[in-house]
C-alpha positions in Angstrom: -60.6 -29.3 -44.3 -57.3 -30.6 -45.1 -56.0 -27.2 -46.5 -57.1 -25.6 -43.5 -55.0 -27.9 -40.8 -52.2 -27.6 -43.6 -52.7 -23.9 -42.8 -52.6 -24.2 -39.0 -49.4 -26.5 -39.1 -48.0 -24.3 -41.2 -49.0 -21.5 -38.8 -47.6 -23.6 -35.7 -44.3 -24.3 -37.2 -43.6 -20.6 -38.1 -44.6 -19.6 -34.2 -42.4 -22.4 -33.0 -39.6 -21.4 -35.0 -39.8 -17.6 -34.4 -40.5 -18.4 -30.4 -36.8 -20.6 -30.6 -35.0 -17.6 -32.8 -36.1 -15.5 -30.5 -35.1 -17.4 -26.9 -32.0 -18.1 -28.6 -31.2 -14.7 -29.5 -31.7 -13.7 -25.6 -29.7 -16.7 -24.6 -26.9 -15.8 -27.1 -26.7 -12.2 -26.2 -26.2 -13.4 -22.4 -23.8 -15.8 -23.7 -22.1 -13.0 -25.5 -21.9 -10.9 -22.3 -20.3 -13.5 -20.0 -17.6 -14.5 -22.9 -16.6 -10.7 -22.9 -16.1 -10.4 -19.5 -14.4 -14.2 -18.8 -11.7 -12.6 -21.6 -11.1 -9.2 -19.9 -10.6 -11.5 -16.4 -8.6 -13.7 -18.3 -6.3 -10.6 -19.8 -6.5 -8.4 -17.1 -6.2 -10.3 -13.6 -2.6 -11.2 -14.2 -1.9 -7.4 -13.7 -3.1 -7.7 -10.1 -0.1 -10.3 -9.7 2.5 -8.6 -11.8 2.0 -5.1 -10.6 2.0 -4.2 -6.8 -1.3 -3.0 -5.8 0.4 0.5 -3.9 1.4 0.9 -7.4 -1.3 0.0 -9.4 -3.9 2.2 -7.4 -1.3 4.7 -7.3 -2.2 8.4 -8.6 0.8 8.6 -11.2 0.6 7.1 -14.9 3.7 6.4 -16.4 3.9 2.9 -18.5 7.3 3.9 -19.4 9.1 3.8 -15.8 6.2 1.2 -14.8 4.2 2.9 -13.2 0.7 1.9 -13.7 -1.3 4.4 -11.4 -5.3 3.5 -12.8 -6.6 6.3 -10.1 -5.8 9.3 -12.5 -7.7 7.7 -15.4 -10.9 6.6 -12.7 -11.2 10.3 -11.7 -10.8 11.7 -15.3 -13.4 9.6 -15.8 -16.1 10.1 -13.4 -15.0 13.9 -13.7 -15.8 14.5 -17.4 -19.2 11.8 -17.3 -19.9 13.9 -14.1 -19.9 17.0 -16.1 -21.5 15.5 -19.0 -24.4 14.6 -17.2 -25.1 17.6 -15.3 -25.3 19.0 -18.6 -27.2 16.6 -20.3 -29.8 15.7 -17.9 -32.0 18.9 -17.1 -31.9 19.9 -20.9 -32.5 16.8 -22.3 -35.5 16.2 -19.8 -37.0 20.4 -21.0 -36.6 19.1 -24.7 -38.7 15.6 -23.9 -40.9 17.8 -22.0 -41.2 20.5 -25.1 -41.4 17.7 -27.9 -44.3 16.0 -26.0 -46.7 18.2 -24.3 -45.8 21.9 -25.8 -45.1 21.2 -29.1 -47.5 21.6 -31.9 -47.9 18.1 -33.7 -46.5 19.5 -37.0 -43.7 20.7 -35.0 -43.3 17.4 -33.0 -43.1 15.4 -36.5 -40.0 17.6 -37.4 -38.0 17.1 -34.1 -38.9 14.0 -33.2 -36.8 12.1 -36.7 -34.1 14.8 -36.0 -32.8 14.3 -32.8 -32.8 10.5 -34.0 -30.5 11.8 -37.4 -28.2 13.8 -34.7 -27.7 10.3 -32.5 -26.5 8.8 -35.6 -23.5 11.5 -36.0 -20.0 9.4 -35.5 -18.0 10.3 -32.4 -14.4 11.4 -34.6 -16.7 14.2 -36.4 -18.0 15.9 -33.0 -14.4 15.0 -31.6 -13.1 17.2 -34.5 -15.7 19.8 -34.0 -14.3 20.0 -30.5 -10.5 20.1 -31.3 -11.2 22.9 -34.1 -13.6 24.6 -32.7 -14.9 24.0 -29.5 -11.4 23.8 -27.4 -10.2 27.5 -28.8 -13.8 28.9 -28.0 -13.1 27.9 -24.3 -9.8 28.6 -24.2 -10.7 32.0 -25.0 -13.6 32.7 -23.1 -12.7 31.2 -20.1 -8.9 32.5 -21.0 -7.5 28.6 -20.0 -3.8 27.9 -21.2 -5.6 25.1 -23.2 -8.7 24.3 -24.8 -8.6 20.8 -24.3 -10.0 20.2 -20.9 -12.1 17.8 -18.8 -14.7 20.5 -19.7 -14.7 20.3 -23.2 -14.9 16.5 -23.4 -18.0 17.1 -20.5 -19.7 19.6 -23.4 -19.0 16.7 -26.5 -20.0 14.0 -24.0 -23.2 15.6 -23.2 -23.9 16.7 -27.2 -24.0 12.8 -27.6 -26.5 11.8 -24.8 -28.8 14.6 -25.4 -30.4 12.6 -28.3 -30.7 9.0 -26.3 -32.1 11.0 -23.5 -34.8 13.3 -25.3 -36.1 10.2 -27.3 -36.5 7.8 -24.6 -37.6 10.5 -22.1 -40.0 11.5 -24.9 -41.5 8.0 -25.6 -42.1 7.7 -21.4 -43.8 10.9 -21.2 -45.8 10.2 -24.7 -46.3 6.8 -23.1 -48.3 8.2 -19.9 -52.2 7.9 -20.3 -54.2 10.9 -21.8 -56.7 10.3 -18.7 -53.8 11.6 -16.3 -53.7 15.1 -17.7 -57.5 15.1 -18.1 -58.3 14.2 -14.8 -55.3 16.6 -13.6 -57.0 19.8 -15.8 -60.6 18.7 -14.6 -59.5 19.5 -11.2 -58.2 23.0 -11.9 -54.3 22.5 -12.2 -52.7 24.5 -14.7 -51.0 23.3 -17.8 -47.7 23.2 -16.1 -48.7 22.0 -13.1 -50.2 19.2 -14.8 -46.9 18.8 -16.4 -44.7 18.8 -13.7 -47.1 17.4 -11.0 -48.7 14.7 -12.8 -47.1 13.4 -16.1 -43.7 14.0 -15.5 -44.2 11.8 -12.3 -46.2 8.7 -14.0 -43.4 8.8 -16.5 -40.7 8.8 -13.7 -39.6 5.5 -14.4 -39.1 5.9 -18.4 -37.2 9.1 -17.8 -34.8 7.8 -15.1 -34.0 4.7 -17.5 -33.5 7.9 -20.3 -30.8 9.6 -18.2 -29.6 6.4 -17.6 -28.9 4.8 -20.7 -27.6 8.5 -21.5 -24.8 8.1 -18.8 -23.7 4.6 -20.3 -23.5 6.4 -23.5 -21.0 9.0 -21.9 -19.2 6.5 -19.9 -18.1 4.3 -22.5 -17.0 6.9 -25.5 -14.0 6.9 -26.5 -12.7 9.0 -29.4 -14.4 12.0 -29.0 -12.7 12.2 -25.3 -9.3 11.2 -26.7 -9.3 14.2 -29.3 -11.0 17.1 -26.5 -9.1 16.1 -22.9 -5.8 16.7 -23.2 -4.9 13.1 -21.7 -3.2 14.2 -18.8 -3.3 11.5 -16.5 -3.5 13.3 -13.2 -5.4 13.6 -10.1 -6.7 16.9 -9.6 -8.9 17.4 -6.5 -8.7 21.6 -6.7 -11.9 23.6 -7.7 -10.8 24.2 -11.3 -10.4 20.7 -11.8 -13.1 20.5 -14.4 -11.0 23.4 -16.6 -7.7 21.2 -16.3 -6.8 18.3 -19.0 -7.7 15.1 -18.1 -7.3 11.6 -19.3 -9.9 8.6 -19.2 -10.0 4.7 -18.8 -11.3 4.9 -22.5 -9.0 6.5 -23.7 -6.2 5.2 -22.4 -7.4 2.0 -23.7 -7.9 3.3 -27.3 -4.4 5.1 -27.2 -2.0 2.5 -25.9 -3.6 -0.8 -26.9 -2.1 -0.7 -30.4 1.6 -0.3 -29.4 2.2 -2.3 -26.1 3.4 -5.6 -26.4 1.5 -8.7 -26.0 1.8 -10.4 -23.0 3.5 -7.3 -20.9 2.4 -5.7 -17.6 1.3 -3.2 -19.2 -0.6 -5.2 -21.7 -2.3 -6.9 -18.7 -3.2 -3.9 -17.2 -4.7 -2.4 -19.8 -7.1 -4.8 -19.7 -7.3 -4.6 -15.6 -8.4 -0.9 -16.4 -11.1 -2.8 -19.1 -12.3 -4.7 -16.1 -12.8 -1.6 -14.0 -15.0 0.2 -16.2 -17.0 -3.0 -17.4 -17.8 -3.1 -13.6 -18.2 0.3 -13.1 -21.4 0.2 -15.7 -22.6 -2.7 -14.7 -22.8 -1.2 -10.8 -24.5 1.6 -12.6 -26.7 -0.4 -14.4 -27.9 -1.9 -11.9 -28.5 0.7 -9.4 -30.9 2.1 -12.1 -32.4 -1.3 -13.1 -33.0 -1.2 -8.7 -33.9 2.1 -8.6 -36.6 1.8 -11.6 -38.5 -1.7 -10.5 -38.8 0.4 -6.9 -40.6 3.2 -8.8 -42.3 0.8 -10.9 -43.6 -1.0 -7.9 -44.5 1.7 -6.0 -46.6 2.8 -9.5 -48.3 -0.3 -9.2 -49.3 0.1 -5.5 -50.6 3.5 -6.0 -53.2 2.7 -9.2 -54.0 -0.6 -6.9 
């Protein structure tokens, strides 16, 4: 008797303290996130006060002759995640598709651990891939003066989504009840019909928070784009855009940061420019964290 409430104490007290680890680890990570962005407010909103805001949103980088233009590095940007995702998004939705409801199992075992191994690749290697050997195959292709384009850094952006977006695309689709495609088969739809028609829509929420998370990943690189752009900070708005260099907020973060001195406009807005793309994924964020409780809702009115 007294061994078994020794036993059940014990048992509370190890509950108790993994229920606290684990509240505070939430707590602490939200903690973490306001601390980051109270020091990029803290560093960058002097730059709204030191820099004249015709100047600041002008379209002309130049630190040197202070000018502080951040609208070159926005569109360089949204141009190369842009591209990245276009790219990204309907292949890495196929593959999910293939790996979970085409693939033979033995098959499935293979790719599944694989695309996981290519996630883990570091950014300078595929960076250097691009420089060596991606940029002169586009440059001669699509005979460009340079190699290093917005293109390019759109081709290595989307390489390094592809694996966050198969695998949690993957796990939705794998997720979606075996009843679905029964039911869907039993009623004489086709394989793909089923497919398209039936699972890919129950898992609609899963694979929308997949292309998601794969855009964050695309929006906030930073080396492989620095090596494959051609940071040229410029606003191109002609068709061939995309084939032109380009320079991102990222980057020009990653580039500058080490030499500019402390305390300087430039220093300040450096960080402004941080402040712009921690809002820019957080609005993106959240219009997928909206956009998936709708679909999840409306889920849950339909099976009701």
């Amino acid at each position: 008797m007294n061994a078994s409430i020794t036993e059940h104490k014990r048992t509370s007290l190890a509950e108790f303290a993994a229920e606290r680890l684990i509240r505070g680890s939430g707590i602490m990570a939200i903690v973490f996130v306001f601390l980051i962005f109270a020091f990029l407010l803290r560093e960058g909103l002097p730059a709204f006060t030191e820099v004249p805001l015709d100047n600041l949103f002008s379209a002309r980088w130049y630190p040197i002759e202070e000018y502080y233009g951040i609208l070159p590095l926005i569109f360089g940007s949204l141009v190369v995640t842009i591209g990245a995702a276009i790219i990204a998004m309907p292949i890495g939705l196929l593959t999910a598709i293939f790996i979970a409801e085409i693939a033979p199992r033995w098959l499935r075992e293979i790719l599944k651990p694989l695309i996981e191994v290519v996630a883990g690749i570091p950014s300078v290697v595929l960076g250097f891939f691009g420089v060596v050997i991606l940029s002169s195959l586009v440059r001669e292709t699509l005979n460009l003066p340079t190699g290093l384009t917005a293109f390019t850094g759109s081709v290595i952006l989307a390489y390094m989504a592809l694996p966050t977006i198969v695998s949690v695309a993957e796990d939705a689709l794998d997720a979606v009840p075996r009843s679905y495609r029964d039911a869907a088969l039993a009623l004489g739809a086709t394989k793909w019909q089923t497919i398209w028609m039936v699972t890919v829509k129950a898992g609609k929420s899963g694979i929308l928070t997949a292309m998601m998370l794969g855009i964050g990943r695309a929006i906030g690189e930073t080396m492989a784009v620095l090596m494959v752009t051609g940071n040229a900070a410029r606003v191109a708005l002609e068709p061939g855009a995309l084939f032109m260099p380009v320079r991102t907020m990222t980057a020009t973060i990653a580039a500058e940061m080490g030499e500019v001195a402390q305390g300087s406009a430039h220093f300040h807005v450096l960080f402004a420019i941080g402040i712009v793309l921690f809002v820019i994924t957080f609005l993106v964020n959240l219009v997928a964290s909206f956009a998936i409780f709708r679909q999840s809702k409306r889920s849950a009115r339909l099976l009701s």
